[in-house]
N, C-alpha and C positions, 0 to 999 in steps of 0.2 A: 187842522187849521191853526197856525202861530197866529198870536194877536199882532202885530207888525209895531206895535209898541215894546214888544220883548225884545227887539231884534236890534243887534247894528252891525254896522260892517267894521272890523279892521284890515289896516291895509300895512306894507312894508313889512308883514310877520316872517318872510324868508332870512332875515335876521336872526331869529328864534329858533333856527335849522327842523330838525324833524321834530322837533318836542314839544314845539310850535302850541298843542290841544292843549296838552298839559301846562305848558307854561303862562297860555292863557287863563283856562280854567282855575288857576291858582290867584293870578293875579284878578281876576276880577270876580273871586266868590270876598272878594273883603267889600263887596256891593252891596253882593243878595246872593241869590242862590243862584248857579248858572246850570242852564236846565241842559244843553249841549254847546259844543264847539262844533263847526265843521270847518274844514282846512282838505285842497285838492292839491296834492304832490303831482306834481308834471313828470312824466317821464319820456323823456328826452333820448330818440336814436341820434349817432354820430353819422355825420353826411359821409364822411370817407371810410367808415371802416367796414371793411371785408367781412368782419364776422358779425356786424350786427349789433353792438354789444349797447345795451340803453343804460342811461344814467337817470336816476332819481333827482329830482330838483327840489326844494321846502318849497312851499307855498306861500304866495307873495299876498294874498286877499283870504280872507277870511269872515264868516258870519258867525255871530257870539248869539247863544238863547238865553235870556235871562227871565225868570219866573217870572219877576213882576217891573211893570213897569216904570217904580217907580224908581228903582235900580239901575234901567239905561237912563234915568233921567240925572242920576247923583253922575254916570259915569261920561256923558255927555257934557257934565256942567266943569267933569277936570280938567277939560281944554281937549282940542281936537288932535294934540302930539302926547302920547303918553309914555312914560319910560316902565318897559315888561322885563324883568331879568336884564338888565343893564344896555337894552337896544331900545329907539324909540321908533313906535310906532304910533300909525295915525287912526283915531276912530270916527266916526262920521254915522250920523243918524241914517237909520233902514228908511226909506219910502215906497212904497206900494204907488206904483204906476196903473193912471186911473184906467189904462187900457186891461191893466190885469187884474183889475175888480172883477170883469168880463169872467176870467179863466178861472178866478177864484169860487165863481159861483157855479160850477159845472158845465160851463161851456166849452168844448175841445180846444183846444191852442192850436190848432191846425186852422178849422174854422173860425174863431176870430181871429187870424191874425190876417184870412183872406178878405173878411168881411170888411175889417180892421184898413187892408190895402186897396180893395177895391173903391172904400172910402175917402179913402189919401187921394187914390189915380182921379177919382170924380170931383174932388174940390179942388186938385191940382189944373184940370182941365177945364172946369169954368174960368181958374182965376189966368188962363192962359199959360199955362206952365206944360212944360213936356219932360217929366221927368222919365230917367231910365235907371232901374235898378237891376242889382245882380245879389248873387245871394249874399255876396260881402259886404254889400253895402246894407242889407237887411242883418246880417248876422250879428253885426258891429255894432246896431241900435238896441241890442239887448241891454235890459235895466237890471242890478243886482236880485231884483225880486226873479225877474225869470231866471237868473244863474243859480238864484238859491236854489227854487223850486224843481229845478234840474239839477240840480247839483248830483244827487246819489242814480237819477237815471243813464246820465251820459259819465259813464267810468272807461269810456274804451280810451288806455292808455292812463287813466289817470286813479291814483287809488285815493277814496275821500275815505278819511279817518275822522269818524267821530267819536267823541269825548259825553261819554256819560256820568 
């Protein structure tokens, strides 16, 4: 369990190409100490071609761990566009979504996210609402905490490289 004060997200690091950990890691241990990088490389099959052949993509989002927190707090206070190896990229404070206090405390993420919706459909229904959802539309409301916390389970097609 990350203290979610360690944590923030950078965005726009496919700028950074594959080296992306390391060129984080470097740029932001003049903080504190950065405990890991994660970064998830896309890879990408061609619609037309015959043989199949996939292409690796950089990573365009990124979550940075830093020891302490008083270190996201210096690296937050740089402004929210930072310049890493001569690209600028954007960083933004981590937030723990109060839904995923829930899953943080042992409770499945399968079962709350039914409990979670059966909740949503009951208060949508008194207030006269008829929502309909599909899995896209649910898929699509994921907050960076549940991509973090997925991040190293769902690799099909994607390789996460982290930075120790």
């Amino acid at each position: 369990n990350e203290d979610p004060d360690c944590l923030f997200i950078v965005r726009r690091i496919n700028k950074l190409g594959f080296k992306a950990c390391r060129k984080l890691k470097q740029h932001f241990s003049n903080y504190g100490s950065v405990a890991r990088v994660l970064v998830a490389h896309s890879t990408v099959r061609q619609h037309h071609d015959v043989f199949a052949n996939t292409r690796r993509r950089p990573s365009s989002l990124g979550f940075v761990h830093m020891t302490s927190a008083s270190a996201v707090c210096a690296i937050l206070a740089a402004g929210p566009e930072q310049e890493v190896d001569g690209s600028f990229i954007r960083v933004q404070q981590f937030e723990r979504h109060p839904d995923e206090e829930v899953i943080a405390e042992g409770v499945e993420g399968e079962e709350a996210e039914a409990s979670d919706e059966t909740q949503k459909s009951d208060s949508h229904k008194a207030q006269g609402w008829d929502r309909q959802e599909s899995p896209f539309s649910t898929a699509s409301t994921r907050t960076a905490a549940s991509t973090a916390a997925s991040l190293e389970s769902e690799t099909a097609g994607v390789e996460v490289v982290p930075s120790f």
